[in-house]
N, C-alpha and C positions, 0 to 999 in steps of 0.2 A: 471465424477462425483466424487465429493471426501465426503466422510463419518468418520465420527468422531463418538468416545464415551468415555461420560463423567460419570464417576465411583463418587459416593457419598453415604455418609450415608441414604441417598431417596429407594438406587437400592432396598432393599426389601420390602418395602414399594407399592414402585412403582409394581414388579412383582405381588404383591399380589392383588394391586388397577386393573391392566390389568382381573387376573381372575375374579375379581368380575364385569367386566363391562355389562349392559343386554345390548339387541340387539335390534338395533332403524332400521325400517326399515320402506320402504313410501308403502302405498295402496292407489295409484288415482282412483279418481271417485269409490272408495268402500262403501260409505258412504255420506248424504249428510249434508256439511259442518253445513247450517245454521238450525239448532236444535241440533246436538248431535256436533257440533264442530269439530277441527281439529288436536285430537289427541286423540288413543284412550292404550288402555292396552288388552294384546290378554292372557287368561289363559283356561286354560282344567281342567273342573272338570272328573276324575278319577274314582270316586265312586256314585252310586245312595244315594241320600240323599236328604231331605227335604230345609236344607242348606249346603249352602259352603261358606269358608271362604278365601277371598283373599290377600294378601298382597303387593301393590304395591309399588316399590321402583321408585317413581316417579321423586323424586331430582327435584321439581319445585323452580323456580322462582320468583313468584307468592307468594306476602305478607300474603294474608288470603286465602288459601285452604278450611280451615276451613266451611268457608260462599258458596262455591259453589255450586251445583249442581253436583249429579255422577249418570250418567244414564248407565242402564245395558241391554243389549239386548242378546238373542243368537243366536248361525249361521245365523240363517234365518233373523237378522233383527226382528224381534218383541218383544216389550220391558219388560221389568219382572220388578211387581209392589212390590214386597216383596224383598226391600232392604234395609238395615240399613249399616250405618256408623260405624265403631268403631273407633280407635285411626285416626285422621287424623293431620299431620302438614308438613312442606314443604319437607320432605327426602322422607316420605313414606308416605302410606292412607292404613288403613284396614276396609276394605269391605263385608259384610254380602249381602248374596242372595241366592234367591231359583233357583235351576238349573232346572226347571219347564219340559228341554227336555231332562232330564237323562244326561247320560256322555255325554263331548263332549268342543267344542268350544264356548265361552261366552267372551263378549267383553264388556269392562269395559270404559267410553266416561268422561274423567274426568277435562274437561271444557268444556261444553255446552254452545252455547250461543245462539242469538237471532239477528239477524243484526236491526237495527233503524235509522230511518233518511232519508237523501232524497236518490231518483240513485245516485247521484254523490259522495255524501259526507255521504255514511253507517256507523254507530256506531257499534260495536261490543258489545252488552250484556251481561254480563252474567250471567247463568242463577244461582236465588238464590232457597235453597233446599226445596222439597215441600214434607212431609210425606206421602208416598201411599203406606208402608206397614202392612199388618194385624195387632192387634193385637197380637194372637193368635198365629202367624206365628214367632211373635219377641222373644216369649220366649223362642223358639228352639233353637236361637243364643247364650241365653245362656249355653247350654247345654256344657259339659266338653268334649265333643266328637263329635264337627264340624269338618268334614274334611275338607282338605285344597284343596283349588285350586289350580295350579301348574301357576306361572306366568310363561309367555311364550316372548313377545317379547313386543315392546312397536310401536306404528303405528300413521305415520302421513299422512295427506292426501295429502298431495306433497312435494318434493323436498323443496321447500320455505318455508314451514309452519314449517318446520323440528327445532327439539329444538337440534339435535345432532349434533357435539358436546360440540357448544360453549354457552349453553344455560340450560346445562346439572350444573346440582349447585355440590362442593362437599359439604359432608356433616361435620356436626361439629366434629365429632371427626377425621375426614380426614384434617381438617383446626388446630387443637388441635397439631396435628402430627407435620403438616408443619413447624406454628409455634416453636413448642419445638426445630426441628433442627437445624430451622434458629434461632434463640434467638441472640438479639444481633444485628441484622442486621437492619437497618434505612427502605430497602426496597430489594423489590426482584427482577426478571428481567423476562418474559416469553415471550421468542420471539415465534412470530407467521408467517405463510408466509400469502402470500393476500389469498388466497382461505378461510381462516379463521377466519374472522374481529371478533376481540373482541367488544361482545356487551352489555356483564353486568356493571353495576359500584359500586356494591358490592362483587357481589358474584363471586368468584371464579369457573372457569368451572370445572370438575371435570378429562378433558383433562390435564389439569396442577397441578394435583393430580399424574396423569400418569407419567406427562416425567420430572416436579419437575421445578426449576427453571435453567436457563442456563449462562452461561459466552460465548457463543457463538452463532451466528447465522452464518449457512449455507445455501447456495443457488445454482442454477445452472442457470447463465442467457446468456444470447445472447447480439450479437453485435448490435447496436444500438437502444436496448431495453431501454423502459424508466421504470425501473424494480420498487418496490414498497413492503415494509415486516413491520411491528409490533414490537415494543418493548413494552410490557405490564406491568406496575409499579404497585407494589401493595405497595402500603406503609403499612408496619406491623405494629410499636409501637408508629406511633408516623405522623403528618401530615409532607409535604413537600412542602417549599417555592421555589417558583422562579426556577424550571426546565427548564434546558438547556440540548441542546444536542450536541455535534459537533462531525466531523469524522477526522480522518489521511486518507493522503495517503491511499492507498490499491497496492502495490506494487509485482509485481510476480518476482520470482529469478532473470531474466534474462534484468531487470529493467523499462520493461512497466508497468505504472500504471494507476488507475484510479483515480485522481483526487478528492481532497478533497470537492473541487468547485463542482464536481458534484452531489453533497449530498445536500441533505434538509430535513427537517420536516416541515409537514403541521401545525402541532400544534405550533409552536412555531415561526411560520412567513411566509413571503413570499410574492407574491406580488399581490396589489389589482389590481381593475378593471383598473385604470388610472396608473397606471405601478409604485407607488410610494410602497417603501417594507412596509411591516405588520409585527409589531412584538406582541409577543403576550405573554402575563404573566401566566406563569402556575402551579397553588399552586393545591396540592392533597390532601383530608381529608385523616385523620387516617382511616382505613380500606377499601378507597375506592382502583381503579382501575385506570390507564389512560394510556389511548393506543397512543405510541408514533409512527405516520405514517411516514415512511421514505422513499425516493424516492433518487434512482440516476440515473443518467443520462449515459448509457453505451456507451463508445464511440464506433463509426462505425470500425477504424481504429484499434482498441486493437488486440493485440496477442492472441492464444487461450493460455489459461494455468489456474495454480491458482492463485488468488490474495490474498493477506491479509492486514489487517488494523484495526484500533481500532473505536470504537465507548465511547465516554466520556459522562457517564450523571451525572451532576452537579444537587444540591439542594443546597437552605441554611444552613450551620450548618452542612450535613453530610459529611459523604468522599464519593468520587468519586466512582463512577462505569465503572468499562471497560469492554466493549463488545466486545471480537475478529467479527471481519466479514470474513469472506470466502465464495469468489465465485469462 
């Protein structure tokens, strides 16, 4: 195994990003998916109170939060009708409700949906917000003396449905940050290994808030594996035309290598059904994402050791980026 660390202007940044991260964890079959959806917010109200108020740091995805549905139940499952909304937008939602069964556990469901359509081919709905709190009960909310809920962890209903933590948005002044250190730079580079397929094409995970951008990807693969890792583009100030990628050699001391030939990207070619090659033109808007899938071919025959070599991504108009590889 060989381990590297890359010292930058990010490192405190990044430390402080690490503390603040909440804790995403799965509850199967806790809850049933189709009405209250498939992800929820776990907090403990503290104190006996008529209200409590919550605060979720949700970092959704999800265009209009706004328009949703937030349904509130406690431990037991049964749902509490005296809930108001207060500030809601995609970082965070805050949340009014009556904690009806004293102190305790209260679970906050903040996309509900409804499935539609036939067995084979379900729609996912979701649900839009329906007033079912008192009167009477709302103006407590206002009161200057709501206790807080204590957020606790954040819950999804499987493995799969799981937003953590490439689905995890950062937020704008986390993005504010980034920016200002990189200034100047055409695009930035966030390598990922496969276990992590980047799936946004705006937003930024808030994982790459964490470890910052890299000049390097490392790996540990085996012999005749057909290994496979991410280079994540995020163009900062400006769009990129005509992305290319190529590799070097990857060469260990003692002069086994692997092969530049062994290298591809799916994005940018390859070959079709009828064996003839695909090439493929790859322009990124200003602010979007695009995840470069890379594949090599490890030969059966290689020495064990380290290898190294460069990875080159080309645009129109900007300079070069080199990728160290090490496996």
């Amino acid at each position: 195994m060989r381990s590297f660390f890359l010292l930058s202007s990010l490192l405190i940044i990044n430390l402080i990003a690490h503390a603040q991260d909440s804790k995403y964890a799965v509850c199967e079959n806790c809850w049933i998916a189709d009405s209250l959806g498939n992800h929820r917010a776990v907090v403990q109200v503290e104190v006996d109170s008529k209200v409590a108020r919550a605060i979720i740091p949700w970092r959704r995805q999800d265009q209009n939060p706004k328009d949703k549905s937030i349904v509130v139940t406690n431990a037991e499952g049964k749902r509490i009708q005296n809930i108001l909304r207060g500030s809601v937008d995609r970082e965070k939602g805050e949340v009014y409700f009556e904690p009806q069964s004293g102190k305790g556990i209260y679970y906050i469901y903040y996309l509900p949906y409804r499935l539609k359509g036939t067995r084979y081919y379900p729609l996912a709905v979701y649900q839009t917000i329906i007033e079912t709190a008192d009167a009477e009960w709302k103006k407590d909310t206002k009161s200057s003396i709501v206790p807080e809920a204590k957020f606790l962890e954040f819950q999804s209903i499987d493995e799969f449905n799981s937003f953590y933590p490439m689905e995890v948005i950062a937020t704008g002044d986390e993005m504010s940050r980034l920016k200002s250190v990189n200034s100047g730079k055409p695009f930035l580079v966030f390598p990922e290994d496969r276990l992590h397929p980047i799936k946004m094409k705006r937003d930024l995970p808030k994982r790459w808030i964490n470890t910052g951008p890299h000049d390097v990807f490392s790996a540990n693969v085996m012999k005749g594996e057909n290994f496979s890792f991410q280079l994540g583009l995020y163009a900062m100030n400006s769009g990129l035309k005509n992305v290319t990628i190529s590799f070097s050699d990857l060469y260990q001391t003692v002069g086994s290598k692997i092969a530049s030939s062994d290298f591809s990207c799916l994005n940018t070619g390859g070959t079709n059904w009828d064996g003839k090659k695909i090439e493929k033109v790859i322009n990124v808007e200003e602010g979007e994402i695009q995840p470069l899938w890379c594949l090599v071919n490890i030969p059966k025959s290689l020495k064990s050791g380290v290898y190294e070599g460069i990875a080159l991504i080309n645009a129109d108009g900007v300079p070069s980026k080199k990728m160290k590889i090490v496996f």
